[in-house]
C-alpha positions in Angstrom: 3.1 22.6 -8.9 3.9 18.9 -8.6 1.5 16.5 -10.7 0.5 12.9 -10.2 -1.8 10.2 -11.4 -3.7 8.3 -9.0 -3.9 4.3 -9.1 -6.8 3.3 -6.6 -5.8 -0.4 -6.8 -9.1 -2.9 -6.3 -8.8 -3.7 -2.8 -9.0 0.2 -2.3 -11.5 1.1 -4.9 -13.9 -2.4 -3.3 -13.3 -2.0 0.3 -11.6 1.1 0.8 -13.0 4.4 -0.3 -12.8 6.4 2.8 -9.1 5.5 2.6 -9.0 6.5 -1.5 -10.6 9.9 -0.6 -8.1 10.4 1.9 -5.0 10.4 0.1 -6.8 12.6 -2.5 -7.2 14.9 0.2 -3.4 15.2 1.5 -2.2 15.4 -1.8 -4.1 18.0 -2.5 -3.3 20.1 0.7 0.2 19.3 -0.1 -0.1 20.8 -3.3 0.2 18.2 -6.2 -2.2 18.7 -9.1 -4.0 15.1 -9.8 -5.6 12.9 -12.9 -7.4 10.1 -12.3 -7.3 7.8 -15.8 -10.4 6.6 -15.7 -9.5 3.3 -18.4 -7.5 2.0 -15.3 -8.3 -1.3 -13.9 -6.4 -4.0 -11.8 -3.0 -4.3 -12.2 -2.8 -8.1 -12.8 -1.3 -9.4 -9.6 -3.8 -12.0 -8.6 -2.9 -13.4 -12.4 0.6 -13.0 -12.1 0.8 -14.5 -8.9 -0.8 -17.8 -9.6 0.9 -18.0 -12.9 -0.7 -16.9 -15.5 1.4 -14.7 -17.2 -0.2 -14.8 -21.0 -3.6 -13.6 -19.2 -1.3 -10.5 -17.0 -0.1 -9.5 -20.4 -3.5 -7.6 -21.9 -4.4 -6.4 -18.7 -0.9 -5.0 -18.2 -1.4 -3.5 -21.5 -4.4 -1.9 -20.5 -2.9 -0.1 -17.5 0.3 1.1 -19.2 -1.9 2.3 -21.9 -4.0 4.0 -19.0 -1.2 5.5 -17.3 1.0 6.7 -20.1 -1.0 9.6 -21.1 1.1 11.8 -19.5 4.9 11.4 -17.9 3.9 12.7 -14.5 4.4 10.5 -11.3 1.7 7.6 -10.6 1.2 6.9 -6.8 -0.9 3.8 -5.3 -1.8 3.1 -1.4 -0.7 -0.8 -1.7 2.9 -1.5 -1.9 2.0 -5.1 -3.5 0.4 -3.4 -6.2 2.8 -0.7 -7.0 5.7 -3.4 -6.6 3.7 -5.6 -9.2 4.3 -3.2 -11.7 7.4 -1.8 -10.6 9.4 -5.0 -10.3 7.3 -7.4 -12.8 5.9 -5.5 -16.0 9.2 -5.0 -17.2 9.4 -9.3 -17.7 5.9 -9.6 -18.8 7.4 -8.4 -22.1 9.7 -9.2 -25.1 13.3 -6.8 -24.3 13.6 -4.5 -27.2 9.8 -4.3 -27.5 7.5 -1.2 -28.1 5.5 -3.0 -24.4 8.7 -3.6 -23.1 9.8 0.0 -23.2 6.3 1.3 -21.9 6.6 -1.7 -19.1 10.3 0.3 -18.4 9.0 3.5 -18.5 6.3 3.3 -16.2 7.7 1.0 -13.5 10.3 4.1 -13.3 7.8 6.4 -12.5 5.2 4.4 -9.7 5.6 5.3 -6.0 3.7 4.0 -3.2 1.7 6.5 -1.0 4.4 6.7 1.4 7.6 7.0 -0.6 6.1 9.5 -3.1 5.6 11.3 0.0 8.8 11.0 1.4 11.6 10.2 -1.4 9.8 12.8 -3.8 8.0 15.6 -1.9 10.6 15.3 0.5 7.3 15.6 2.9 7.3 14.0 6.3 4.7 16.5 8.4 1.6 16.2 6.8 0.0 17.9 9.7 -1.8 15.5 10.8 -3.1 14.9 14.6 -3.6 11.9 16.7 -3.3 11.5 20.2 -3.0 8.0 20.5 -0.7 4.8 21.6 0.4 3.6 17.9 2.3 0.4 16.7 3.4 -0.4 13.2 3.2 -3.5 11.4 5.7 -3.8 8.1 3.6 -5.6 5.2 5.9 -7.9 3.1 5.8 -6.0 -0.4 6.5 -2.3 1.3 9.3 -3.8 2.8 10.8 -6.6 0.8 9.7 -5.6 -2.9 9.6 -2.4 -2.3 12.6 -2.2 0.0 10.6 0.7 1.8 11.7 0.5 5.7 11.7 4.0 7.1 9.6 6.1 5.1 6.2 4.8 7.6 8.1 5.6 10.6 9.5 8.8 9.2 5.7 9.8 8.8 4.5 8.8 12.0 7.0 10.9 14.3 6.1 13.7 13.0 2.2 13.2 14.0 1.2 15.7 16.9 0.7 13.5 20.1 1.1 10.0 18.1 3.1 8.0 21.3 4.8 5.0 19.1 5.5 1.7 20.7 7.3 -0.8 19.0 5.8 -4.2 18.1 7.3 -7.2 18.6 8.7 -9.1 15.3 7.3 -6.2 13.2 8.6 -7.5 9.9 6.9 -10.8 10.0 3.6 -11.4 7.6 0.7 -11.4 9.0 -0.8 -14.3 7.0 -2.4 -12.7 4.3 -0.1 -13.4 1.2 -2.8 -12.4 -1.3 -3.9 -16.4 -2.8 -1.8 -18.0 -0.2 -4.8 -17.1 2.5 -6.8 -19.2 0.1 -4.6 -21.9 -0.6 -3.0 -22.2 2.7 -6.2 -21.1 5.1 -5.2 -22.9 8.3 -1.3 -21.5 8.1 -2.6 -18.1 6.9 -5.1 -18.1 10.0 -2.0 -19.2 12.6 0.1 -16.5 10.9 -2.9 -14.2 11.6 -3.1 -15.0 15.4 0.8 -14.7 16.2 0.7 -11.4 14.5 -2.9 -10.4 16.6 -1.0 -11.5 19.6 1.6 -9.2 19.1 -0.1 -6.3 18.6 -2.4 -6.8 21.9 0.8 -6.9 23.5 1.8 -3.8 22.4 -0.2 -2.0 24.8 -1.4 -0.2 21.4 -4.7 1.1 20.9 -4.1 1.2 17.3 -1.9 -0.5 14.5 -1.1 0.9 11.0 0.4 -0.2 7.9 1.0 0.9 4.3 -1.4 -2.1 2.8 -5.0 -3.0 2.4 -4.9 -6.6 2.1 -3.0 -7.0 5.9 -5.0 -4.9 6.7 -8.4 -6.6 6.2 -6.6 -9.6 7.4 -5.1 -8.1 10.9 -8.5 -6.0 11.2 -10.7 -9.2 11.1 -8.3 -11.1 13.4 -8.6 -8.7 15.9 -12.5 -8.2 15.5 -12.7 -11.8 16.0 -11.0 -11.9 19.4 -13.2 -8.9 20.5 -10.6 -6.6 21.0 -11.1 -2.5 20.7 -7.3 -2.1 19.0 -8.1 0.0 15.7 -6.2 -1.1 12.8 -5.9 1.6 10.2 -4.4 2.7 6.9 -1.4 4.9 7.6 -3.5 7.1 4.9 -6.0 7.2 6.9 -4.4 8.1 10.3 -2.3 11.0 8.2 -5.5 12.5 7.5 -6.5 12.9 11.1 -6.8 16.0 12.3 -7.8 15.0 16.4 
């Protein structure tokens, strides 16, 4: 039986819980025996990003410490958060260093949802349902960090009655960019609208992706121009059963 540890990252253990409980769940039908370290906490990102790397460092610690009680997989539902430690842990540290080896060891063994599903289980019928026009929007970390470009796709032909519809300029960012929304609000917000714009014209009635943070972002743009397009989790829509 496979094993894995579970990293709910904070934008999924704040705002996202439905979505947490889901990938729980299709692990679990699929078969994979899972921890949950409870000492976990955020993965340092927001820190990192803005340039603080002396104040990543304990909280870096803290995860690897978390996360190195056993040698089995670790899989996340944000690909910015798994590519954080993937891709940066490793030069948070001194090379050579008792961190630095921890840092290495870990970031060799962290998957996002989609390619721990795919690259590892060698899983792409979750058997999951859903009967319903879908477009796909690629976040920036799945797909540039992460270099994860067919594993989403992969997933979502083999959905019973999912109709896919491709969406125009798919792998452009949405606008959300973490701090940059914050920073940069009224080029974040014209991002936004391009993308929102796209996806109406999609003809979808829904629109995934592999990342909470677009997805709060393309979710509220589309509330706020009062259109029914669903935005979802890919988690989420893998755990449908219509």
């Amino acid at each position: 039986m496979p094993k894995a540890q579970l990293f709910l990252t904070c934008l999924g253990d704040q705002f996202y819980t439905s979505t947490l409980k889901n990938m729980t769940r299709i692990l679990e039908r699929l078969g994979v025996e899972l921890v949950f370290p409870p000492e976990q906490t955020c993965c340092g990102q927001p820190l990192f990003n803005n340039g603080f790397e002396d104040k990543t460092r304990p909280v870096a610690l803290n995860f690897m410490r978390a996360f190195s009680k056993s040698d089995s997989p670790i899989v996340g539902p944000s690909g910015s958060c798994v590519s954080m430690v993937k891709h940066h842990y490793p030069s948070l540290f001194k090379e050579g260093s008792a961190e630095h080896r921890l840092a290495v060891n870990i970031s060799s063994r962290i998957f996002e949802f989609t390619e721990y599903l795919v690259n590892v289980l060698k899983v792409t019928d979750v058997g999951a349902g859903y009967p319903h026009t879908v477009t796909y929007h690629a976040t920036c970390h799945y797909l540039r960090e992460m270099g994860l470009k067919s594993e989403a796709k992969a997933l979502l032909n083999a959905v019973k009655g999912l109709e896919f519809v491709p969406l125009k300029e798919e792998e452009t960012c949405c606008g959300f960019g973490g701090a940059f929304t914050v920073t940069f609000p009224e080029v974040s917000r014209s991002m936004m609208e391009n993308k929102v714009k796209d996806i109406i014209a999609s003809g979808a009635d829904t629109v995934v992706m592999c990342e909470p943070g677009c997805l709060m972002n393309i979710a509220g743009g589309l509330h706020k121009t009062g259109s029914a397009i669903r935005a979802m989790h890919i988690i989420d829509l893998l755990a449908s059963r219509e």
